[in-house]
C-alpha positions as CSV (number, residue, x, y, z in Angstrom):
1,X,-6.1,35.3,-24.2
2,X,-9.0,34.3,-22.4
3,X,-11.1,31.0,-23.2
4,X,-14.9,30.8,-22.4
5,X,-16.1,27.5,-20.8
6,X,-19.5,27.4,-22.3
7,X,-19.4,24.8,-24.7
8,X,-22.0,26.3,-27.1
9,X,-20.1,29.3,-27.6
10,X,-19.3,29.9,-31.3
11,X,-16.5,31.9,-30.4
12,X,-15.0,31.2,-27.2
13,X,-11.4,32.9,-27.6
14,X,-11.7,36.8,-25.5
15,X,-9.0,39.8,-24.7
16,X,-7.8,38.9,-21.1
17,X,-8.7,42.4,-19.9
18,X,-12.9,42.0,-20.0
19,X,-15.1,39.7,-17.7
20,X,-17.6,38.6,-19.7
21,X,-17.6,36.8,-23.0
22,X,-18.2,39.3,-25.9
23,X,-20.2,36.7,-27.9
24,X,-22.0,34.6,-25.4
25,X,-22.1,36.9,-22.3
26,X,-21.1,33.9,-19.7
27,X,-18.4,35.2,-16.8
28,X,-14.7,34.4,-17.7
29,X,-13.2,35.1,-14.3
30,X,-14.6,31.5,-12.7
31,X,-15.4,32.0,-9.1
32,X,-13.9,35.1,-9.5
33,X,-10.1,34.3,-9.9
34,X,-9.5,32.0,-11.9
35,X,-9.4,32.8,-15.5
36,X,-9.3,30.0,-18.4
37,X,-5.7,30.4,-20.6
38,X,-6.0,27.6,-23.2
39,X,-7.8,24.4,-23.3
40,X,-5.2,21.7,-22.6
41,X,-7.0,18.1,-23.6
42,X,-10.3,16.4,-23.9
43,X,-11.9,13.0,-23.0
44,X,-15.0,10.9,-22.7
45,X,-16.3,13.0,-20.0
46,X,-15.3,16.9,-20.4
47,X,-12.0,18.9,-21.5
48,X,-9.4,20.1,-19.4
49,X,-7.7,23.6,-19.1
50,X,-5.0,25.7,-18.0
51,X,-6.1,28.6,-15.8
52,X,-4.4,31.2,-13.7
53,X,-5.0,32.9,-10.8
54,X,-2.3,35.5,-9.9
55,X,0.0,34.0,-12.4
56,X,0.0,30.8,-11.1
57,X,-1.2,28.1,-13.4
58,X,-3.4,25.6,-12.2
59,X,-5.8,22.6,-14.1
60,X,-9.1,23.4,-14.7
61,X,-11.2,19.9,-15.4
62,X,-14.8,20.5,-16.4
63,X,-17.2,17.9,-16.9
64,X,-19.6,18.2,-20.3
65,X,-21.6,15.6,-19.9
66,X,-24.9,16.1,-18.4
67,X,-25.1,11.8,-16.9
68,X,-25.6,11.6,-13.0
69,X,-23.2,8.8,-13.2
70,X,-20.5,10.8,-14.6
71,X,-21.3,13.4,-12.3
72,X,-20.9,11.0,-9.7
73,X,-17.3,9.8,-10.8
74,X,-16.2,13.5,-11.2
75,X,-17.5,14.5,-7.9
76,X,-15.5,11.3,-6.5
77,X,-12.4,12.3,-7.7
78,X,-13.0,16.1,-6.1
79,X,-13.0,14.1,-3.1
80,X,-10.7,11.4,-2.8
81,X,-7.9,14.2,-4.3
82,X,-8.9,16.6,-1.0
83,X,-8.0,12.9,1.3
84,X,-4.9,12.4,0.2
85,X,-1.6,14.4,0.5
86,X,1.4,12.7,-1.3
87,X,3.8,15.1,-3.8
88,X,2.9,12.2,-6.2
89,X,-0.9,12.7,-5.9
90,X,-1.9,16.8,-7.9
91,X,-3.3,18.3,-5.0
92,X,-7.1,19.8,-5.2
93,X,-8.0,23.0,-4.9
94,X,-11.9,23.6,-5.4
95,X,-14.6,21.9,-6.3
96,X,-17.8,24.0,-8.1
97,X,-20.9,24.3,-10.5
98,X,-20.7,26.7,-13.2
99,X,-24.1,27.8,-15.2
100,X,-22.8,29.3,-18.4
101,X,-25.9,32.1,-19.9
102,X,-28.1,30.4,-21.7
103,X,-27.6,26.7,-20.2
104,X,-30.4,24.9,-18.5
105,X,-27.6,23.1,-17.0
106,X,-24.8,23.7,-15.0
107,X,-21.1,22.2,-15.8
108,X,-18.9,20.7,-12.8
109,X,-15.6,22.2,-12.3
110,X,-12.7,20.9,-10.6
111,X,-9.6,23.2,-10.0
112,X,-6.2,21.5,-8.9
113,X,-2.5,21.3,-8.5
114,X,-0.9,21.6,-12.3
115,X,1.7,19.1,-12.5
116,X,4.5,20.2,-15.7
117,X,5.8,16.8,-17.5
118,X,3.8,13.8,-20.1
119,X,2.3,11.0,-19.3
120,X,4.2,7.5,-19.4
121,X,2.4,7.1,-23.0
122,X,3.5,10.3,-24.4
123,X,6.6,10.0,-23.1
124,X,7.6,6.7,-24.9
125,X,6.2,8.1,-28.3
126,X,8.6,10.6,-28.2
127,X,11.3,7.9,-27.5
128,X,9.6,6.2,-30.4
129,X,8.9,3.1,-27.8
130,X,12.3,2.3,-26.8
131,X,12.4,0.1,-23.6
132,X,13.0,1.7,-20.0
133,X,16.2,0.0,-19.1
134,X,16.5,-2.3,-15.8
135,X,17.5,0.7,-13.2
136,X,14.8,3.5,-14.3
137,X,12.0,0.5,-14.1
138,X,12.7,-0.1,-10.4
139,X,13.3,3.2,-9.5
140,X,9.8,4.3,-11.1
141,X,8.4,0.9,-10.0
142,X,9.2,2.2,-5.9
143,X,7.9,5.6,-7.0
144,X,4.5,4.2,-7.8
145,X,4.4,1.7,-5.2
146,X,5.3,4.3,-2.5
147,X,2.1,6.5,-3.8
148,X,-0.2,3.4,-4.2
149,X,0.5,2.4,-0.4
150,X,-0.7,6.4,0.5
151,X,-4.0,5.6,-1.5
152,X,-4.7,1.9,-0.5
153,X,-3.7,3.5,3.3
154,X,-6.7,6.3,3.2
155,X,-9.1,3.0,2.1
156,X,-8.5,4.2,-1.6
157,X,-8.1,2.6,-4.9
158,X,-7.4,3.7,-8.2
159,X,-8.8,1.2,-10.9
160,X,-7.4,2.9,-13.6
161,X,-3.5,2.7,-13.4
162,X,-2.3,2.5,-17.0
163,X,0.9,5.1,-18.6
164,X,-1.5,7.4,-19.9
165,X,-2.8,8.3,-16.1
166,X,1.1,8.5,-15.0
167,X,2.7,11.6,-15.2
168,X,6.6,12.1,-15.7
169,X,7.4,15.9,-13.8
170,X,10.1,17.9,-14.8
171,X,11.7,17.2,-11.8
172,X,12.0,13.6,-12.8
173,X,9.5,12.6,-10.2
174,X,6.0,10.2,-11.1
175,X,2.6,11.3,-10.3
176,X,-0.7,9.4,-10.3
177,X,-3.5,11.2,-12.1
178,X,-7.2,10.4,-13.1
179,X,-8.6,9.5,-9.9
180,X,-12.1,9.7,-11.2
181,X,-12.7,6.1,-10.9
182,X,-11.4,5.8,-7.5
183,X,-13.3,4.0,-5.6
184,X,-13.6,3.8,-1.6
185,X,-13.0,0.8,0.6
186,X,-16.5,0.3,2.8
187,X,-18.6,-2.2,3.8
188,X,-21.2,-1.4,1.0
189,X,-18.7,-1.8,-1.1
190,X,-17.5,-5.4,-0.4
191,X,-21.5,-6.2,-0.2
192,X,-21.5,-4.8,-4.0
193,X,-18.8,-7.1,-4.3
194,X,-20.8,-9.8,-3.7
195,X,-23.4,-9.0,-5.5
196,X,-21.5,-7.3,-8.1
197,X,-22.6,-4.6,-8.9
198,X,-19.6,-2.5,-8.9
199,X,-18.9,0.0,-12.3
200,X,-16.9,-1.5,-15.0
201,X,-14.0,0.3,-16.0
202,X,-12.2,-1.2,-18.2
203,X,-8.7,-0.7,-20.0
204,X,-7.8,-3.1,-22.4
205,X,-4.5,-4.5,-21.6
206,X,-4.0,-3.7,-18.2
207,X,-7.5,-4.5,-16.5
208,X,-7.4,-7.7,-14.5
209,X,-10.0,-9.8,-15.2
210,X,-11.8,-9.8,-11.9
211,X,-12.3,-6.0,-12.6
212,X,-14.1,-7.1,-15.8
213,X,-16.0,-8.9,-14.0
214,X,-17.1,-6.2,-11.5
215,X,-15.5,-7.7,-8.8
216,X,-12.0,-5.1,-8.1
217,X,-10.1,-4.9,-5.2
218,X,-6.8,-3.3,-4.4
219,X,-4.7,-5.7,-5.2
220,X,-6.5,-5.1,-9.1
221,X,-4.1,-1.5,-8.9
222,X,-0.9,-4.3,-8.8
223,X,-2.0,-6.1,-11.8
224,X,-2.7,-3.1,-14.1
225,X,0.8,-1.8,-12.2
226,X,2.4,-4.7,-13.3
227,X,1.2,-4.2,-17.3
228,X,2.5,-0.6,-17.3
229,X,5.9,-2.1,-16.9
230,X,5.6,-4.6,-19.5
231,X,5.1,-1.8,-21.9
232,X,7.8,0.3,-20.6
233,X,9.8,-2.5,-20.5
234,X,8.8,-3.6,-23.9
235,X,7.4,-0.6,-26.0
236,X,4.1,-3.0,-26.7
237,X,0.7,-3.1,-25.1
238,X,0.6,-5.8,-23.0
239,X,-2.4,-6.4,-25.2
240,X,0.2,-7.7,-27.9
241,X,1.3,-10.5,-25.9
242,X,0.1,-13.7,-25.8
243,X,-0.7,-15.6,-22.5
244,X,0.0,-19.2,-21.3
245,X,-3.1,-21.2,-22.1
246,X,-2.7,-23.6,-18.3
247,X,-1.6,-20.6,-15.8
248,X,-3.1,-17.4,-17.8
249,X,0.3,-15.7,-17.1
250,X,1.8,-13.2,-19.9
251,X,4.4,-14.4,-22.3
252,X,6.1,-11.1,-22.4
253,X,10.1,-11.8,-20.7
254,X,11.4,-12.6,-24.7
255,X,11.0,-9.0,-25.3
256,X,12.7,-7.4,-22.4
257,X,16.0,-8.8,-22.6
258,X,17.3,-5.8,-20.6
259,X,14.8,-6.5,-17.5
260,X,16.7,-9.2,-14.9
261,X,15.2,-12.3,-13.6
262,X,14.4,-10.6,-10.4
263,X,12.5,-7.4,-12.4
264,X,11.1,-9.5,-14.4
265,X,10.1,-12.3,-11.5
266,X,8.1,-9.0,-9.6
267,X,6.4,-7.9,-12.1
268,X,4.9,-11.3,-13.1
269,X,4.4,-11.4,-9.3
270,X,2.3,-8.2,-9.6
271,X,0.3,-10.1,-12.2
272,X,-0.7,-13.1,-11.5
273,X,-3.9,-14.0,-13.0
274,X,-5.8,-14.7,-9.3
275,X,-5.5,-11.2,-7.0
276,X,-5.0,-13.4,-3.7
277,X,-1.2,-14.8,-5.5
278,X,-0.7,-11.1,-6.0
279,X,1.5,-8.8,-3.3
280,X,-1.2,-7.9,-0.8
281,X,-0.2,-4.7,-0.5
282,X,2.3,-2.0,-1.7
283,X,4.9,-2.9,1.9
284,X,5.3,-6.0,0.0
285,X,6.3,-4.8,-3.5
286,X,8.5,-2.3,-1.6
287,X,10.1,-4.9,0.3
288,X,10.7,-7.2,-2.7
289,X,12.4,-4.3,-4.1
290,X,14.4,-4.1,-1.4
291,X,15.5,-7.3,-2.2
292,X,16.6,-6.4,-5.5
293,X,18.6,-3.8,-4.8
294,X,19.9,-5.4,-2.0
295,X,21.1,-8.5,-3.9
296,X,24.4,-8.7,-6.0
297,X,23.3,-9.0,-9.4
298,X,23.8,-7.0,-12.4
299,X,20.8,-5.5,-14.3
300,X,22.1,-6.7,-18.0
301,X,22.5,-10.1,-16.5
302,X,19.8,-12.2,-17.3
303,X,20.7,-14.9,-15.1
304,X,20.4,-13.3,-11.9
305,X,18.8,-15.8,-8.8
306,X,15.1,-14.5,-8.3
307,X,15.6,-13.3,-4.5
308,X,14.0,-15.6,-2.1
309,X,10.6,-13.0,-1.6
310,X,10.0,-13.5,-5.5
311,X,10.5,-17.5,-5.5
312,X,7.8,-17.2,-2.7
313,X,4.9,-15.2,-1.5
314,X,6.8,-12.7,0.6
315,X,3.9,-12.6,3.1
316,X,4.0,-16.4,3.6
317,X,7.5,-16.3,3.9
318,X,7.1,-13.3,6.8
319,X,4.6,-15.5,8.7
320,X,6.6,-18.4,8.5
321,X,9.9,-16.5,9.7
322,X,8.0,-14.9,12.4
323,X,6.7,-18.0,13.4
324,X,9.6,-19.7,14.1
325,X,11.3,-17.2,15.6
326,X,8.3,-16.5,18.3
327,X,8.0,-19.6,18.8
328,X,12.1,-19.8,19.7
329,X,12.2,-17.2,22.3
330,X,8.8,-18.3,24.1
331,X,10.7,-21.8,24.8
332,X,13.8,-19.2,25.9
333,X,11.2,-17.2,28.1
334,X,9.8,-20.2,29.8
335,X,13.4,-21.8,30.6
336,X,14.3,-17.7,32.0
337,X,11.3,-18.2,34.4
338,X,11.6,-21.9,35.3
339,X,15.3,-20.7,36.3
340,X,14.2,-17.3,38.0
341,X,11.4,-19.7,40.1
342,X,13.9,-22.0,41.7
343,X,16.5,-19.4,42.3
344,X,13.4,-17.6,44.3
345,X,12.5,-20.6,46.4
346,X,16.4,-21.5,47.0
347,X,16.7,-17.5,47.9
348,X,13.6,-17.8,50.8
349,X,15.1,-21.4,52.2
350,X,18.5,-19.6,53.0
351,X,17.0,-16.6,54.1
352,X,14.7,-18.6,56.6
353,X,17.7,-20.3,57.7
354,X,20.0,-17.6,58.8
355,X,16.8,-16.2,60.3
356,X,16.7,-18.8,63.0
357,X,20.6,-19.3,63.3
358,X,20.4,-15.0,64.5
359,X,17.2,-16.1,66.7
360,X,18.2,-19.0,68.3
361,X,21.7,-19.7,68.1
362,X,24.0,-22.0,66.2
363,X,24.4,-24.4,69.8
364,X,20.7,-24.3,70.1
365,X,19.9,-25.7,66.9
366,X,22.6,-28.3,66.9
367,X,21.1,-29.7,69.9
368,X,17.5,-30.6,67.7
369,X,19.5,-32.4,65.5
370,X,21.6,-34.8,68.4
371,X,20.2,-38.4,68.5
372,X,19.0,-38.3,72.6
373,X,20.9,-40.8,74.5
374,X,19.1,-43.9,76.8
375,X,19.4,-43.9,80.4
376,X,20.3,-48.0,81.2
377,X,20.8,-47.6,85.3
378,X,17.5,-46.1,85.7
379,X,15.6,-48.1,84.2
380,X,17.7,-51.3,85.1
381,X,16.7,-50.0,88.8
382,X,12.9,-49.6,87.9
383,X,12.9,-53.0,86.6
384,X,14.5,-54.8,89.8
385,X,11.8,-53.0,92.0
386,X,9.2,-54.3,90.3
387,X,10.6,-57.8,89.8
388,X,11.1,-57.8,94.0
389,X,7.2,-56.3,94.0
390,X,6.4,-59.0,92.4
391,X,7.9,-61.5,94.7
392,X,6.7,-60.4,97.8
């Protein structure tokens, strides 16, 4: 089977042997290798496809709107996927423009990577929305933060992290798709900042509310990281969940008995209502993980200690530590070279000594030290000669 692309065909389904489409007469071989199998979703934008090209399947996304915005986001995503290189990120292939016959305008095509799996959201439907336990959460929880801290490094972030843009592989591995609202870190963008005018995009549940407010940053990818888990965690939108009316936090810990206090105390971490209380960047949250699975607790207990990185901002913590400790070996380093200096002037006064002992002689030298002795008769003599001068 062979699917045409052009989306006024009345009948887009063709024999995988011919080129052109038998009712429409647009090309079927794309670019001339890749041929469209079966259409595999569709969404706001455009509809997605399988395609092959010498048996290998691939992802075919084309875009159906005709907005310059849109074209804009799609064309974003061609780019920032051709940055980046991280088996959690689908690789992209080609970027193109495709004019079916009979259009007066072209459709945007982007071929990448196919990744085999479901997305966090499907996945959980067909667990009918049974909780993640403690263990799977933080090992997909180091899997996302270790592709997030590829993306925030190439001056990326993704805006959109929710469980329907995460994809479970076969291989038990995450991926992070949908980078279409992607958005690069420049200095036009932090002057849009300021001004706000940055695009909205908006995901109800798991968009922090500076995002609303056109203002995201990175760390708005660790809030709407932080609500994934509460649903995994939970089986609810975090939407369901009420929030405490003097800090803004989520009231969600009831519901996920199975998560630990030190889960549980991250992923509040990841969430706190103002981004600059929130992990700074993706080292953190690895390191606080660390922590975790460093620490002797036992995931169905409840009453686990928070580790000392969760009680306080790890980075603040880090600085302090560092502090101390620098501070600790400059005293050391100044008492070395106070101690080097007077070994180095004691080392030149005993070498300058035994240099004139050789030169002049151990008698020699003694003799400069020997209090010099009066001569009485002498000048007793002197004395009566001029007393008898005198006289006479």
């Amino acid at each position: 089977m062979s699917l045409c692309v052009n989306p006024h065909c009345a009948n887009p389904q063709n024999d995988d042997n011919i080129l052109f489409c038998k009712v429409c007469g647009s090309e079927l071989l794309l670019q001339g290798r890749y041929r469209v199998i079966r259409q595999l979703g569709e969404g706001g934008f455009g509809k997605t496809f399988e395609v092959s090209q010498n048996n290998i399947l691939k992802v075919l996304k084309v875009l159906m709107l005709d907005d310059s915005k849109a074209v804009s986001l799609f064309q974003q995503e061609a780019t920032v996927l051709s940055q980046l290189n991280h088996p959690g990120i689908p690789k992209a292939e080609i970027y193109f423009t495709f004019l079916p016959r009979n259009s007066q305008s072209s459709l945007h095509c982007l071929v990448m990577e196919k990744i085999e799996g479901l997305d966090l959201y499907q996945y959980m439907e067909q667990k009918q929305n049974q909780p993640i336990d403690d263990k799977l959460a933080i090992l997909w929880l180091t899997q996302l933060a270790n592709i997030l801290h590829e993306v925030h490094k190439q001056n990326f972030f993704h805006r959109d992290i929710k469980p329907s843009n995460i994809m479970l592989k076969t291989d038990g591995h995450l991926a992070l798709i949908d980078f279409g609202t992607a958005r690069e870190i420049t200095k036009t963008y932090y002057q849009k900042v300021a001004k706000q005018n940055i695009t909205g995009i908006i995901s109800p549940g798991y968009t922090p509310l500076e995002q609303v407010n056109g203002k995201a940053v990175p760390q708005s990818d660790f809030f709407a990281l932080g609500r994934t888990f509460v649903y995994l965690l939970t089986g609810k939108s975090p939407d369901e969940f009420s929030e405490d009316s003097q800090t803004g936090k989520l009231i969600w810990r009831d519901t996920a008995s199975q998560a630990s206090k030190p889960l549980a105390g991250l992923i509040d971490y990841l969430m706190e209502p103002f981004s600059g209380k929130r992990p700074q960047n993706a080292e953190i949250i690895l390191r606080c993980i660390s922590d975790i699975n460093n620490s002797s607790y036992s995931p169905s207990n409840s009453a686990s200690a928070v580790p000392s990185t969760l009680v306080k901002s790890p980075q603040q913590n880090t600085q302090y530590k560092t502090l101390s400790n620098s501070q600790l070996q400059s005293s050391k380093n100044q008492n070395n070279e106070s101690s080097q200096q007077i070994a180095q002037v004691v080392g030149t006064l005993v070498g300058a000594a035994l240099l004139i002992v050789v030169k002049f002689g151990w008698r020699d030298i003694s003799k400069l030290f020997q209090p010099q002795t009066s001569q009485p008769v002498a000048t007793s003599t002197l004395s009566r000669k001029a007393q008898k001068n005198r006289s006479m």
